[in-house]
C-alpha positions in Angstrom: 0.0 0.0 0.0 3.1 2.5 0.7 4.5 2.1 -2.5 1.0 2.3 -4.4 0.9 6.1 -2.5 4.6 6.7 -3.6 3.9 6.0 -7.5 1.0 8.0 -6.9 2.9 10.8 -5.7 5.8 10.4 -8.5 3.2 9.9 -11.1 1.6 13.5 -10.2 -1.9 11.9 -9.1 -1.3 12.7 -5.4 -0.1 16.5 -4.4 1.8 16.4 -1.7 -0.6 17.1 1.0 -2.0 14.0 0.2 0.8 12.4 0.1 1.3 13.0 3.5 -2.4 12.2 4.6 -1.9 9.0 3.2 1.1 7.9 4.4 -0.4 8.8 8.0 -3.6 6.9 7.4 -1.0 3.9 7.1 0.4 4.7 10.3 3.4 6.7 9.3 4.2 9.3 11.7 4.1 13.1 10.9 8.0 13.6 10.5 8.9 10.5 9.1 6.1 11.1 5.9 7.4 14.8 5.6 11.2 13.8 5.5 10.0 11.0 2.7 8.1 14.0 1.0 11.2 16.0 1.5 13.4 13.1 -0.4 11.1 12.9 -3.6 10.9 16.2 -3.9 14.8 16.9 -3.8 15.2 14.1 -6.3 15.8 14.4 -10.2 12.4 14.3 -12.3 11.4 14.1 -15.1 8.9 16.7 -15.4 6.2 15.1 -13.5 2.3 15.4 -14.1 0.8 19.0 -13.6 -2.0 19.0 -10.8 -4.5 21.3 -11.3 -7.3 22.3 -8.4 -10.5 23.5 -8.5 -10.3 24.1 -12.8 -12.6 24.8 -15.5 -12.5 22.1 -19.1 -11.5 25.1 -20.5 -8.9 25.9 -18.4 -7.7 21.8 -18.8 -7.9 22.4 -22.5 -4.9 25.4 -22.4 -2.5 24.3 -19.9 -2.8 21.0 -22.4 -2.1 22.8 -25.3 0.9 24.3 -23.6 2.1 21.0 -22.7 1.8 20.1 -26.7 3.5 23.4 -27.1 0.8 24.2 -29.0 1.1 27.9 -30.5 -2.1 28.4 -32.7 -5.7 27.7 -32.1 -7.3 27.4 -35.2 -10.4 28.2 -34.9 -14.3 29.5 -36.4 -16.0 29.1 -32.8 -19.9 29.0 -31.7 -21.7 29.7 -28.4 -20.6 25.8 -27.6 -17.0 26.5 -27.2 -17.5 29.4 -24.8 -15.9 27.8 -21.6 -12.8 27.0 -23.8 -12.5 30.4 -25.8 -13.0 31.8 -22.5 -10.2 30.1 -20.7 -7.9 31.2 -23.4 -7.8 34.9 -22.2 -5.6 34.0 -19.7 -2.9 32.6 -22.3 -1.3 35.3 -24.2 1.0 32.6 -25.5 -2.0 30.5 -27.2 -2.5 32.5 -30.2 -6.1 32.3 -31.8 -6.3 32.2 -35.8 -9.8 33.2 -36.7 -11.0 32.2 -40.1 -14.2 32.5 -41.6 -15.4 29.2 -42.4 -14.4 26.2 -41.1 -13.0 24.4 -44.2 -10.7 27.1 -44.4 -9.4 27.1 -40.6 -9.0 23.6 -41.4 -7.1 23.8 -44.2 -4.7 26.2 -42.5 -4.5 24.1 -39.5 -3.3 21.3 -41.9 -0.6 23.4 -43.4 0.6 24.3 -40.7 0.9 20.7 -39.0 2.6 19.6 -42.5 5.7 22.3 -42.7 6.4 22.2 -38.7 5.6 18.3 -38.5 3.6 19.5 -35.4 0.3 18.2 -34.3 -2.4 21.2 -35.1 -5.0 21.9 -33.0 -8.7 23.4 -34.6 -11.7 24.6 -32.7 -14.9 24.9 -34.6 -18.7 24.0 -33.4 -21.2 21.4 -33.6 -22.5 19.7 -36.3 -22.9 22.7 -38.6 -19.1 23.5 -38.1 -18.1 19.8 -38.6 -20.1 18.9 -42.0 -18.4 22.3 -43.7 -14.8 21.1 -42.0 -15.4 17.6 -43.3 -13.8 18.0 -46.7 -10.7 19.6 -45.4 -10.4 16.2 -42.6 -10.6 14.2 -45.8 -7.6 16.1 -47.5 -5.8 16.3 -43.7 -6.6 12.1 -43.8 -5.2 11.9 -47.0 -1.7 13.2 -46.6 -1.2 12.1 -42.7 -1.8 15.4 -41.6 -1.2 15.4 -37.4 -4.5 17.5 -36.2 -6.9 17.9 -33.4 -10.1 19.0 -34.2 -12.1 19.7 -31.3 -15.9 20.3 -31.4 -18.5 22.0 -29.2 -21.4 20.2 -28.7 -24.8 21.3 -26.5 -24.6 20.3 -22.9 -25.3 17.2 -21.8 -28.6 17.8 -20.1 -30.1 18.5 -23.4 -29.2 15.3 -24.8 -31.6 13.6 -27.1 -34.3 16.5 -26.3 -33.7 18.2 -29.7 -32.0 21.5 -28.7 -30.1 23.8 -31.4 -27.4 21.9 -33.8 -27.7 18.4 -30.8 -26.8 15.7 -33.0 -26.6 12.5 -30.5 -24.4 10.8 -33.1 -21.4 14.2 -34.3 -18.5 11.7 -33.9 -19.8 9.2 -36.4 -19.6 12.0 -39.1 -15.7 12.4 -39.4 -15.0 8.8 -38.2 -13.8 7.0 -41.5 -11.5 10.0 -42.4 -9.7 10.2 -38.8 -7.3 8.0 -36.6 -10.0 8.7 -34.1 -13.6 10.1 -33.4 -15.0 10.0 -29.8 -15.9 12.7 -27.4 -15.2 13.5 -24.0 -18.5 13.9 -21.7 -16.7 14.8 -18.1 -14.8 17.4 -17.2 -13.0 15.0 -14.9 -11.7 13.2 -17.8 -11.1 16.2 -20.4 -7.2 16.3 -19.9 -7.0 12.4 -20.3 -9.0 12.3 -23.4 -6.8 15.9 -25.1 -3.7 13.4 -24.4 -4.9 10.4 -26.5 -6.0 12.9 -29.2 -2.6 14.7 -29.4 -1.0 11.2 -28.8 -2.9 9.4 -31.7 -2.6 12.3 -34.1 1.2 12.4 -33.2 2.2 8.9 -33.7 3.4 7.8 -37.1 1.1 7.7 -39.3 -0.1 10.6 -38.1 -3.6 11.6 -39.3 -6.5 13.9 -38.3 -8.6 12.7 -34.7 -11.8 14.2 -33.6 -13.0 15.3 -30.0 -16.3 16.1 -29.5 -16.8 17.9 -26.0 -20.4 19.2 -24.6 -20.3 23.1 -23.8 -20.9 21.7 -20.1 -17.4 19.9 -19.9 -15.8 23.1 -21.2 -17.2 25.3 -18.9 -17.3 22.9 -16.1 -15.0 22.6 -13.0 -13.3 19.8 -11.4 -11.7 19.5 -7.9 -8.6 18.5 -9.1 -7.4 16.7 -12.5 -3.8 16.2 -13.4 -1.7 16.2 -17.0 1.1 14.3 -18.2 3.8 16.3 -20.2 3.7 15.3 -24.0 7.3 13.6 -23.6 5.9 11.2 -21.3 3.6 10.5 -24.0 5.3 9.6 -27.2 8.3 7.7 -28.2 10.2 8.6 -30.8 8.1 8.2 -34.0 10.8 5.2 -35.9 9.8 2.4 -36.8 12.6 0.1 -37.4 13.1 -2.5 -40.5 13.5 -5.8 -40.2 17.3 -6.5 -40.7 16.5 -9.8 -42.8 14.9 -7.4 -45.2 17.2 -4.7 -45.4 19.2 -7.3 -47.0 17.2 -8.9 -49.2 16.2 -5.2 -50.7 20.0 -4.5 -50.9 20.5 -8.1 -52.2 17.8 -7.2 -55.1 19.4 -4.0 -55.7 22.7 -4.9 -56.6 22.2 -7.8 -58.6 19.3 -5.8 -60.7 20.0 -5.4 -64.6 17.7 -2.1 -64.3 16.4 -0.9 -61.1 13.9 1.5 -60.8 13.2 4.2 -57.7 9.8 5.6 -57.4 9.9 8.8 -54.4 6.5 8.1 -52.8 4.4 10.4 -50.9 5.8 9.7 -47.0 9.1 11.2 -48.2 8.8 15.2 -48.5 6.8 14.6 -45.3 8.7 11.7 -43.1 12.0 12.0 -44.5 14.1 10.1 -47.1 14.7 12.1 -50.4 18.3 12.7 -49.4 18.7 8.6 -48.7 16.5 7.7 -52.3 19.1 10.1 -53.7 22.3 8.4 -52.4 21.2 5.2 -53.3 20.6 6.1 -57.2 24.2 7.8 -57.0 25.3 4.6 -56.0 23.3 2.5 -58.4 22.8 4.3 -61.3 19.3 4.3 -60.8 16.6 6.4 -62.6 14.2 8.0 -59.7 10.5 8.5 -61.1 8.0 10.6 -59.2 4.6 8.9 -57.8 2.1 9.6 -60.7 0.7 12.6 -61.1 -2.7 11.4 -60.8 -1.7 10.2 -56.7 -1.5 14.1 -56.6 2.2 13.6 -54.2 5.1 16.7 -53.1 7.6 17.0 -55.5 10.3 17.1 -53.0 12.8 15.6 -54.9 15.8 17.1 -56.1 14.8 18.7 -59.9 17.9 19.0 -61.2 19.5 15.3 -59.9 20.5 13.9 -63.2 18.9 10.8 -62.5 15.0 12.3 -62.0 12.4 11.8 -64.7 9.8 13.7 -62.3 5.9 12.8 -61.9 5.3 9.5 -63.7 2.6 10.0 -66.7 3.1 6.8 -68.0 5.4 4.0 -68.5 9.0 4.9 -68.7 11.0 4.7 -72.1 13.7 2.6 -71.2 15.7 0.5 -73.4 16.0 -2.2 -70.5 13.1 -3.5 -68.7 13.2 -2.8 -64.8 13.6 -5.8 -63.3 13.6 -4.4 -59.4 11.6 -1.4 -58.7 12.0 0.3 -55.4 8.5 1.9 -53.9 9.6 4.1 -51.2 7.3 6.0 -49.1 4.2 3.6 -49.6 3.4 4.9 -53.3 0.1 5.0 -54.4 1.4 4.2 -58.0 -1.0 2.1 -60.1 0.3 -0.9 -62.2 -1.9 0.0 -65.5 -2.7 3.6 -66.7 -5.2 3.9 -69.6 -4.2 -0.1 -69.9 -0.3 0.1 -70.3 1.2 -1.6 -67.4 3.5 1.5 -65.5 5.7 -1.7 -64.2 6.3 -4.5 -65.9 4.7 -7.4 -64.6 7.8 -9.7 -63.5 9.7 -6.9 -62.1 9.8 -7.5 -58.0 8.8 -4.7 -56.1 10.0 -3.9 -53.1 8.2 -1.4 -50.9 8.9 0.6 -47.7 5.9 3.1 -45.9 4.3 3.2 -42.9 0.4 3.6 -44.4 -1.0 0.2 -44.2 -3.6 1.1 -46.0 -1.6 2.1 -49.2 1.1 -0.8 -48.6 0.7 -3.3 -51.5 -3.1 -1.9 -52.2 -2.5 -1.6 -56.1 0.3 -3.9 -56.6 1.8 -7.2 -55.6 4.6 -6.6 -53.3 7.1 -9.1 -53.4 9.2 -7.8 -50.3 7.3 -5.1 -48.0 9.3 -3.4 -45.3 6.4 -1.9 -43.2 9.2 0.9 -41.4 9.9 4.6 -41.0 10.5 5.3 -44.6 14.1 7.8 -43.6 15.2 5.1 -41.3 14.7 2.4 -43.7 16.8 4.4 -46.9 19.2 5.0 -44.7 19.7 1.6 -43.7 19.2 0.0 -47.2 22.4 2.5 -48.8 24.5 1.0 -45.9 23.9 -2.3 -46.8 23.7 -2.0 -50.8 27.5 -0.4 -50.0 28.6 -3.2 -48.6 28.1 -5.0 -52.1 31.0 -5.2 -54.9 29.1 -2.8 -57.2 30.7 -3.1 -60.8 31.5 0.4 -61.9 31.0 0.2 -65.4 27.3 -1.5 -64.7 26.7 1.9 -62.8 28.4 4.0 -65.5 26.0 2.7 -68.0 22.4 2.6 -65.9 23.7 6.3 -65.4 24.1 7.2 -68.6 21.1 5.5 -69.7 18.8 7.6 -66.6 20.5 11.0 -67.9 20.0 10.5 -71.4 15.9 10.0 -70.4 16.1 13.3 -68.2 17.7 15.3 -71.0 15.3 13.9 -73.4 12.4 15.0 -71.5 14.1 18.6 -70.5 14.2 18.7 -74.8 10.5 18.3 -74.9 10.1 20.8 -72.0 11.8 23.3 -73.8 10.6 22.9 -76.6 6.8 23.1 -75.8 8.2 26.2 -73.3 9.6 27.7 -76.7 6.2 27.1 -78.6 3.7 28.6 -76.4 5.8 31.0 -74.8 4.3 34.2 -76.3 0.8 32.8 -76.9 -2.4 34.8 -75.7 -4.1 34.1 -73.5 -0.9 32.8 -71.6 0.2 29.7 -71.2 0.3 27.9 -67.9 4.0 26.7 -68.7 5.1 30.4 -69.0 3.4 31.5 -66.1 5.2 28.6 -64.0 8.4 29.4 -65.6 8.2 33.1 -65.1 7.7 32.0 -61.4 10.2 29.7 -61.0 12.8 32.8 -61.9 11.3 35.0 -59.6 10.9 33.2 -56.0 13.3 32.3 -53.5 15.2 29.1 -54.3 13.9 27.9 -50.8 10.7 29.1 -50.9 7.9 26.9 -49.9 5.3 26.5 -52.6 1.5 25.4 -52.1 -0.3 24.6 -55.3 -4.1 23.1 -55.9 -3.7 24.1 -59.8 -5.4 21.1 -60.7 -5.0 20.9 -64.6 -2.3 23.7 -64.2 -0.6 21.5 -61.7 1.1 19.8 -64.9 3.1 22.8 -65.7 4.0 23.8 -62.0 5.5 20.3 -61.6 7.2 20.4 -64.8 8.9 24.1 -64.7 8.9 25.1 -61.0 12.2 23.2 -59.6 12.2 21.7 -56.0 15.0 20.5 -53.8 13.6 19.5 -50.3 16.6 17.4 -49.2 19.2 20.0 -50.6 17.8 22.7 -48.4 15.7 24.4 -51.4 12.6 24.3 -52.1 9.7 22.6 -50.4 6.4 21.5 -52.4 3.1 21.2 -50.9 0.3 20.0 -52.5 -3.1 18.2 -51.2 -4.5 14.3 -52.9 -7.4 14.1 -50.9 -9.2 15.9 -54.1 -11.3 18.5 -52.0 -11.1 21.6 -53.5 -10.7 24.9 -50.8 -7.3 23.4 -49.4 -4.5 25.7 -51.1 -5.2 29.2 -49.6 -5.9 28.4 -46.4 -2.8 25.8 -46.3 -0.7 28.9 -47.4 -1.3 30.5 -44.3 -0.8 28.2 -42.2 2.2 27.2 -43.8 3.5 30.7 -43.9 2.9 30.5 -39.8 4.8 27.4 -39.2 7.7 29.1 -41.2 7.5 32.7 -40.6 11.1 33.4 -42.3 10.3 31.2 -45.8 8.6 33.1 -48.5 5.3 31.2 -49.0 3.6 31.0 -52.5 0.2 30.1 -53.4 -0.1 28.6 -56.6 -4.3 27.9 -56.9 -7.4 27.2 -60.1 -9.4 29.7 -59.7 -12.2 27.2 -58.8 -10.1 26.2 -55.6 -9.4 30.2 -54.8 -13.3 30.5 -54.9 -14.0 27.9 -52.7 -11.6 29.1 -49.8 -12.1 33.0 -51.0 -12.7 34.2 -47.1 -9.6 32.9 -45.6 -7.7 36.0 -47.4 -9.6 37.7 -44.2 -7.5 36.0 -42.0 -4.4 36.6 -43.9 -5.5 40.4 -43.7 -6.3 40.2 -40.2 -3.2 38.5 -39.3 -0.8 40.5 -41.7 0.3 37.1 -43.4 2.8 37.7 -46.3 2.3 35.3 -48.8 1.7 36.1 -52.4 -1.6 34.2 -54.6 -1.1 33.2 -57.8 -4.2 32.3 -59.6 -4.3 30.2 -63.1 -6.8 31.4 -64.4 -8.5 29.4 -66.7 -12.7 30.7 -66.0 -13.9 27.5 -65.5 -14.0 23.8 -63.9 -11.4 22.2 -67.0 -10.9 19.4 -65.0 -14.8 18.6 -65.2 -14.6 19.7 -69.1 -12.1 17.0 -69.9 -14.0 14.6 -68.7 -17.4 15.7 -70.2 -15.2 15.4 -73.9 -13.8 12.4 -73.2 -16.8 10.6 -73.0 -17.3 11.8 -76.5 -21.0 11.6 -76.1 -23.4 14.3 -75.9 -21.8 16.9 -74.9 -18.9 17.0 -77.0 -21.1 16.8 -79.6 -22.9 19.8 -79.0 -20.6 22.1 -77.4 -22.5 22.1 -74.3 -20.6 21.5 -71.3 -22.7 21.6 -68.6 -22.0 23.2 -65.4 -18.4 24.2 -66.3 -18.0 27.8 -67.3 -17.4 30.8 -65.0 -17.0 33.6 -67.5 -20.2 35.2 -67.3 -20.2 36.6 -65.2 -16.1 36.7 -64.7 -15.4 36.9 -61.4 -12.8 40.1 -60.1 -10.7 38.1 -57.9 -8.5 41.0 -57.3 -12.0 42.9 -56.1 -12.6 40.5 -53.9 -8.9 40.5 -52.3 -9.5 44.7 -52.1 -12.7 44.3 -50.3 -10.8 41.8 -47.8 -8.0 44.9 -47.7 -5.8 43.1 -49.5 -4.3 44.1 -53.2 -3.3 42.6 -56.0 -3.7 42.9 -60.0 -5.8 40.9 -63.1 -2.7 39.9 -65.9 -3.6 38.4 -69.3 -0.1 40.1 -71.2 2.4 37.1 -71.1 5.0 40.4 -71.2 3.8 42.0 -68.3 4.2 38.5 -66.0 7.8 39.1 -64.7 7.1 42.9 -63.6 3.7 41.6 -62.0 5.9 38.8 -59.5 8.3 41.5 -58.9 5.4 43.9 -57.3 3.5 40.9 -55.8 7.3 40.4 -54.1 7.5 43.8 -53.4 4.7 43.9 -51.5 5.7 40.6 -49.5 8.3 41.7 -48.1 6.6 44.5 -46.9 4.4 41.8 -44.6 1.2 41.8 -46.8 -0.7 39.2 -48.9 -1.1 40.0 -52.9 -2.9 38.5 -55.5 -2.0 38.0 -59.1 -5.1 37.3 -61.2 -3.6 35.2 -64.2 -5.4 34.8 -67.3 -4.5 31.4 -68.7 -5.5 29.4 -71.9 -8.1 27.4 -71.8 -6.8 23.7 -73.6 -7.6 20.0 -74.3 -11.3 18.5 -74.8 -14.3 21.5 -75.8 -11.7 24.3 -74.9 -13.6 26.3 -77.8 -17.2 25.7 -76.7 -18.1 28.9 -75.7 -21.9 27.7 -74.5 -22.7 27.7 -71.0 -26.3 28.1 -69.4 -27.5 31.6 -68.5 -30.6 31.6 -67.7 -33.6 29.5 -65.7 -37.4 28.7 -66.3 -38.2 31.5 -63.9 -36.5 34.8 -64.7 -36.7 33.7 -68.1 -38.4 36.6 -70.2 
């Protein structure tokens, strides 16, 4: 029983006038407990638990957050989360990101967790605030993104009586897009239940987890709670491979007639583009992107002699690949438009931590289920200990640059071709960017059918200490501005660039509020092309009726056009509408200008419109009842 009340005590459950009380209800006299209370206390520790008497949830809810070292709320608040907002007056340090709709707090919450590889923390409200977040928690789910949303809910007394926004059943909405949905219904428990969220959104994978807590809990008290430090917590987050593996891969490796390396999507986020680059050096290896369609960060070095970029469809190479290396859990299919990507005897090797992309596609014929960085850096030890013949590497190296240059020759010369047409060209625009930023600028893009030419002309180098590529594959459209900001908040000193369709811009329009209110400087480039393309191409290539009348439902936003620089002015931002391909360069150099002075800009591009009905100029104007 005495060493049950001394764990307590060293665990932080018991102060230590307890401690003493207990001890004493056991028969230990009054000196004797203080002297052992005197000896604990004088010992090392390791940060023990923080008690807390007589404490509101929402008071529970900041002192955690400070434990997380939590810096931003973000947050789009209702009357639910009073208790919590309230709480936060008293913590200067906990600064509170208003946005204007909850998709977009989300978004910038998601940013922000992806550039600092910090867990995020979001407060919106009820069920109301939840179904407009939900599209966001999909994109957050997607890419692994570590973030606690937390949701106000009515109080408990009003359960099942059918009060305003009660929904008896809120944590079932996110639940198939998080790690986690559950809610926390005492005050009592509130700091336990903060520490599994931030603990499950925090441990590799990471992903999104959902707490929903009745306005009750938050403004609640409690007599005492305690709360374990976050380093008590978590481990680190490796995951280590399986020696027997690491060298069978390198085993494969070095006795390959053609290896291939695909940079999968856990890389620019987990680490391991510096390691996938070694080992090609060493091997002579060509590195392929994931495909362009799994929507994944080109963090890769650009210029590496070896890199082919995004993979659009099966690679030209004289020698079939015979070992193909999926790194990062790839979401890489093995037929596109029904030409096998890998040829079917090759063995694949993979390495990621996403169970649920590991071998989903594609058979795996060795899969190392690992911390993707660790792994790499492991396999290049062991494929080093193998008698690589140098004239083997010579010629796969040769062979890999003679494909890059081949496809830098197209590049240039469909650069050269379009590079003065009007309206302007998406491949100009990217280039004319890709001159003027920061070579370690961070840079955010939801072009959709511009994101082609940003991958292709805008140069990356994550690894190398250049630039870092953000992009989202969960395919809900809003992410990119908002994800701007809070990139551009995790990494204050980077210069942040939004590269966004114009049908993405308008669906995440209001966050340039908060990047007014919160004099974020970022600059907003939006391709331009007045409409949903992606939707257009796939109208035309059913080839039915639509492309045979030129009507394209539902895909046009010309008329009326929308002034996106307006918009930005009546958010007290500025910017400028360009359509001269000559005027591009001067436009990035004022949009820079202003930057650097600590304010957002937007740059209005007007881009060509190409591929299936890109001449149909039919769209519907008018309805059955304003019809005259």
């Amino acid at each position: 029983m005495i060493r049950d009340v001394f764990q307590q005590l060293l665990s932080g459950a018991l102060s230590r006038r307890q401690f003493l009380s207990a001890l004493m209800q056991l028969g230990v006299g009054t000196l004797a407990a203080s002297q052992m209370a005197d000896v604990i206390a004088a010992a090392p520790k390791s940060e023990a638990a923080l008690i807390l008497d007589d404490v509101t949830g929402g008071r529970i809810t900041c002192e955690t957050l400070k434990l997380w070292d939590v810096e931003y709320v973000f947050g789009n608040t209702g009357a639910y989360e009073a208790g919590f907002v309230d709480a936060l007056v008293d913590f200067p340090d906990i600064h509170y990101v208003m946005g204007l709709h909850e998709g977009s707090v989300m978004a910038m919450a998601d940013g922000y967790a992806r550039i600092t590889g910090k867990t995020s923390f979001v407060n919106i409200h009820s069920i109301t605030g939840t179904a407009n977040a939900l599209g966001l928690i999909v994109n957050a789910w997607a890419d692994s993104s570590p973030v606690v949303v937390s949701v106000g809910m009515s109080e408990r007394s009003g359960e099942n009586l059918g009060v305003f926004t009660e929904t008896t059943k809120l944590e079932a909405l996110p639940e198939l897009y998080t790690k986690l949905s559950f809610r926390s219904s005492r005050v009592e428990n509130l700091g336990e239940s903060l520490r599994r969220a931030f603990r499950l959104a925090s441990v590799l994978p990471s992903g999104p987890v959902f707490l929903g807590v009745p306005s009750d809990v938050w403004a609640g008290k409690t007599k005492q709670t305690s709360l374990i430090p976050a380093h008590r917590t978590l481990s680190p987050n490796r995951i280590y491979p399986d020696s027997n593996a690491i060298k069978q891969a390198a085993e494969w490796l070095h006795a390959a007639e053609n290896p291939l390396l695909i940079a999968g999507a856990e890389l620019p986020r987990w680490g391991g583009l510096a390691e996938l680059a070694a080992i090609s050096d060493t091997l002579g290896a060509i590195v392929s992107g994931d495909t362009a369609a799994s929507r994944s960060s080109m963090g890769f070095p650009s210029d590496h002699p070896h890199y082919l970029g995004a993979m659009r469809g099966p690679i030209e190479s004289e020698t079939p690949f015979d070992v193909v290396l999926l790194a990062g859990a790839s979401r890489l299919s093995l037929a596109r438009g029904g030409h096998p990507l890998i040829p079917s005897a090759a063995k694949i090797i993979e390495i990621g931590l996403r169970e649920d992309h590991l071998a989903r596609n594609y058979p795996s014929d060795l899969l190392i289920y690992a911390h993707p960085e660790v792994t790499l850096r492991q396999l290049k030890e062991a494929i080093d200990k193998q008698e690589t013949d140098p004239a083997k590497v010579r010629n796969r190296s040769r062979g890999a640059n003679a494909l890059k240059q081949r496809g830098e020759s197209r590049r240039e010369k469909t650069l050269a071709r379009v590079w003065n047409s009007d309206p302007i060209a998406p491949e100009r625009l990217a280039t004319e960017i890709d001159r003027a930023i920061a070579r370690d600028a961070i840079v955010v893009t939801e072009g959709v059918t511009s994101d082609a030419a940003i991958w292709d002309y805008v140069r990356f180098d994550q690894p190398g200490g250049g630039r870092r590529h953000l992009i989202s594959s969960g395919g809900s459209l809003g992410w990119g501005l908002g994800a701007a900001i809070g990139t551009k908040l995790g990494a204050p000193t980077k210069q942040v660039i939004a590269l966004l369709g114009d049908g993405g811009f308008q669906f995440a329009v209001q966050a340039l509020w908060t990047a007014k209110r919160f004099e974020v400087p970022l600059i907003v480039v939006i391709f331009n092309n007045l409409g949903y393309q992606a939707n257009r191409w796939a109208l035309a290539g059913l080839k039915g009726r639509a492309a045979e009348t030129g009507r394209f439902i539902g895909i046009s936003m010309e008329d009326p056009q929308i002034d996106h620089v307006g918009i930005a002015r009546a958010y007290g931002l500025d910017g400028e509408r360009v359509t001269d391909p000559d005027d591009l360069s001067a436009a990035l150099q004022r949009a820079l200008a202003v930057e650097k002075k600590g304010q957002a800009y937007v740059l209005d591009v007007i881009i060509d419109r190409r591929g299936g009905g890109a001449d149909a100029d039919w769209h519907e104007n008018h309805v059955p009842a304003f019809s005259s």
